[in-house]
Structures are given as structure tokens and as C-alpha cells.
C-alpha positions in Angstrom: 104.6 53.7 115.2 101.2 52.8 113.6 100.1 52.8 109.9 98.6 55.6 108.5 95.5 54.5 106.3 95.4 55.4 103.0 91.8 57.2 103.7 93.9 59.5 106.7 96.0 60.8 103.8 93.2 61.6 101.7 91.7 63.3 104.7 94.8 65.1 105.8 95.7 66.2 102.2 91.4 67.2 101.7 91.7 69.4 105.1 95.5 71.3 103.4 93.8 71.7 100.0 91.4 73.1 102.2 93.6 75.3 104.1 95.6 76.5 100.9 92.2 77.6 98.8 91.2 79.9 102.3 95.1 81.6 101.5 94.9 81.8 97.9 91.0 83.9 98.7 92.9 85.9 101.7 96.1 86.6 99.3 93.4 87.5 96.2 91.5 89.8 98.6 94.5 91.8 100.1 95.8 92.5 96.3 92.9 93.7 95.3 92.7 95.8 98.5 95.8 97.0 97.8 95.1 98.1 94.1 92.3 99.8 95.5 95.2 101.6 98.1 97.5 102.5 95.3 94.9 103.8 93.2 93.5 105.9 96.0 97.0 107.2 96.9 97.7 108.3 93.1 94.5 110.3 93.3 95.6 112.0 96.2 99.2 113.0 95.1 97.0 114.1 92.2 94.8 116.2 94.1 98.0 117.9 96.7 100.4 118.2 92.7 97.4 120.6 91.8 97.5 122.1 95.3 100.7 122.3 95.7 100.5 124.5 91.9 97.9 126.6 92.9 99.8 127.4 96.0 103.1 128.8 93.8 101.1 130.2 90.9 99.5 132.2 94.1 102.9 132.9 95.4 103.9 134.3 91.9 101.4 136.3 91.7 102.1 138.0 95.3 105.8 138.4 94.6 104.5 140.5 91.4 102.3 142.6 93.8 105.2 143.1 96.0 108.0 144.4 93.4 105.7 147.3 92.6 107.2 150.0 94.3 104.0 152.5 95.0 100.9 150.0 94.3 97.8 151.4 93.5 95.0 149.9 95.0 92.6 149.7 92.1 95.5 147.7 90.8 96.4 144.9 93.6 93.0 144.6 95.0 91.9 142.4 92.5 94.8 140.4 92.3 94.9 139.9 96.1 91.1 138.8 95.5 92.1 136.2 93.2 94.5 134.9 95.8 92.3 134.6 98.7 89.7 132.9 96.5 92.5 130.6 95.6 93.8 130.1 99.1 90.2 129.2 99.9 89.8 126.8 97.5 93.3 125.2 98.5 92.1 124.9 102.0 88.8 122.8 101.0 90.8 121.0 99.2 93.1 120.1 101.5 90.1 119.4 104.5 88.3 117.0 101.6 91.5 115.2 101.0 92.1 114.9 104.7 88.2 113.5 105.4 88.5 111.3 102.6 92.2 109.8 103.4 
């Protein structure tokens, strides 16, 4: 087995440090990739929360319209407007969310 020069373990231990700095820049990059995940992710259970809200207050308001036993139009149509408008806005949402994911 031959020596090993004192100048080969400088090199070896130059071309390590090296190699450690590259997966301390890799390990630095995918945190702050993944910060940039997390916060994207709270944003979008932000976004579907609301949504999902929406959706129920919406449902509320057509369990209302259905207990009345003889609705009058003037009455519902409104109401049934206001869901439909809110059920459109639900849907862009949701397609928004979806391109953006």
C-alpha cells in the first residue's frame, strides 16, 4: 500500500468541502421551495374554507326556500338569484384555484 501525501489529503478533503457546500445550497434551495409549497397550500385551503362556506350559506338559503309551503315567486326569485350568482362565483373560484395549483 503506498503513502498518501500530505498535499492528496488536502486535495481530497478541498474536493468534500467542495461537495458538502453544493448539499448545503441544494438542501437551502429545497427549504425554501418548500416554504414557498406550504404557503401556497395555506392559501388554497384558504380560498376552498371560503368556498366550501359559500356553498352551505347557499344551501341554507335553499332549504329556507324549500320549507315554504306555497312560495310566491316575487318572493324566491330573488333569493334563487342570489344563489346562482353565488354558485357562479364558487365555480370561478374553483377553475382559478385549479389553473393556479
Amino acid at each position: 500500500m503506498s503513502e498518501v501525501s500530505l498535499e492528496e489529503i488536502m486535495n481530497l478533503l478541498k474536493e468534500r468541502e467542495k461537495k458538502i457546500g453544493t448539499m448545503e445550497a441544494t438542501t437551502k434551495n429545497s427549504r425554501e421551495k418548500l416554504k414557498k409549497i406550504n404557503q401556497d397550500l395555506k392559501k388554497q385551503e384558504s380560498i376552498l374554507f371560503n368556498i366550501l362556506s359559500t356553498i352551505q350559506e347557499d344551501e341554507m338559503e335553499l332549504t329556507e326556500i324549500d320549507s315554504v309551503q306555497t312560495p310566491n315567486i316575487d318572493d324566491i326569485f330573488p333569493k334563487i338569484e342570489k344563489v346562482q350568482e353565488s354558485l357562479r362565483k364558487s365555480r370561478n373560484s374553483l377553475a382559478n384555484l385549479i389553473r393556479k395549483g
